[in-house]
C-alpha positions as CSV (number, residue, x, y, z in Angstrom):
1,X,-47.3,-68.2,46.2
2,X,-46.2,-65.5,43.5
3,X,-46.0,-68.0,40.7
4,X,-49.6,-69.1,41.6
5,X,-50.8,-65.9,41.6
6,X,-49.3,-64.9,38.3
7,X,-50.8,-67.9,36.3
8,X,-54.0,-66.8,37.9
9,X,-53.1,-63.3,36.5
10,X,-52.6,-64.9,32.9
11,X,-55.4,-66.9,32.9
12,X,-57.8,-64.0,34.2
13,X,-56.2,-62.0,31.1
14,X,-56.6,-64.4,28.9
15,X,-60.3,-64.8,29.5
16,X,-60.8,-61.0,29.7
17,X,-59.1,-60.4,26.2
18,X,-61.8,-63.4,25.0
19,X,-65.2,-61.7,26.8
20,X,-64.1,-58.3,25.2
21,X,-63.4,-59.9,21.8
22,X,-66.7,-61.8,21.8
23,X,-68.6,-58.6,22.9
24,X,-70.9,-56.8,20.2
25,X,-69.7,-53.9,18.1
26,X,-72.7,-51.8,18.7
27,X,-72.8,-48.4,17.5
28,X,-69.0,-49.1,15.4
29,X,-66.8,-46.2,14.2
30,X,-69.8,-44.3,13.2
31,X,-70.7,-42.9,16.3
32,X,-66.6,-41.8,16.6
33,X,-67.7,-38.9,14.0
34,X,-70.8,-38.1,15.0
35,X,-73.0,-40.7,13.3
36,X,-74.8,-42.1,16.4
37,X,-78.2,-42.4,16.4
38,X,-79.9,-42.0,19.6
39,X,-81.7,-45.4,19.9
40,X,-82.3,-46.8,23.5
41,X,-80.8,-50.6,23.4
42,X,-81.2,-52.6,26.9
43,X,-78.8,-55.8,27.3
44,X,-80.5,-59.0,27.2
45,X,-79.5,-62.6,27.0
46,X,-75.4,-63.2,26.0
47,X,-74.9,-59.6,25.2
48,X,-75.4,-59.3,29.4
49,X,-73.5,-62.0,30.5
50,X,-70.6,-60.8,28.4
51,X,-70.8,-57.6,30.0
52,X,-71.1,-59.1,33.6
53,X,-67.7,-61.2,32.9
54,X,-66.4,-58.2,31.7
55,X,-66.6,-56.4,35.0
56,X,-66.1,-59.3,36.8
57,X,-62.9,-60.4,35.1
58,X,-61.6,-56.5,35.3
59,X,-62.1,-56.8,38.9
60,X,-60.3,-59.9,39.7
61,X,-57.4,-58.6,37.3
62,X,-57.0,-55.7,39.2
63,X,-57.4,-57.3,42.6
64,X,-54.7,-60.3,41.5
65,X,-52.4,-57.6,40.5
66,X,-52.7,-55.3,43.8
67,X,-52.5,-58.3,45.5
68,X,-49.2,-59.4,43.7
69,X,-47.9,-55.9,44.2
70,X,-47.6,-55.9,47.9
71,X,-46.7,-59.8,48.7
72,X,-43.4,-60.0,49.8
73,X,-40.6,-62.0,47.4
């Protein structure tokens, strides 16, 4: 059951590394040092389903690995 659970672990990684990589840079370092300008942006089209799966796949990660956590050996 463990080993099940930890390919579902990698493979929920793997796509979360791919939706954050894939994600928009938005405002970039700029906004780091006080360059941001103060434009109102709303998320439409792929930029929100990118952010969706991201919260999503954060929740199942964590989930999957509290789940792993207190399964017995």
């Amino acid at each position: 059951m463990k080993n099940i659970l930890y390919i579902f672990q990698i493979i929920v990684s793997l796509l979360l590394i791919a939706v954050i990589m894939l994600q928009q840079k938005g405002s970039g370092l700029g906004a780091a040092f006080g360059g941001d300008s103060a434009v109102y942006r709303t998320k439409r089209g792929a930029e929100k389903f990118l952010f969706k799966a991201t919260i999503v796949l954060a929740a199942l990660f964590l989930i999957s690995a509290l789940v792993s956590l207190f399964l017995p050996d």
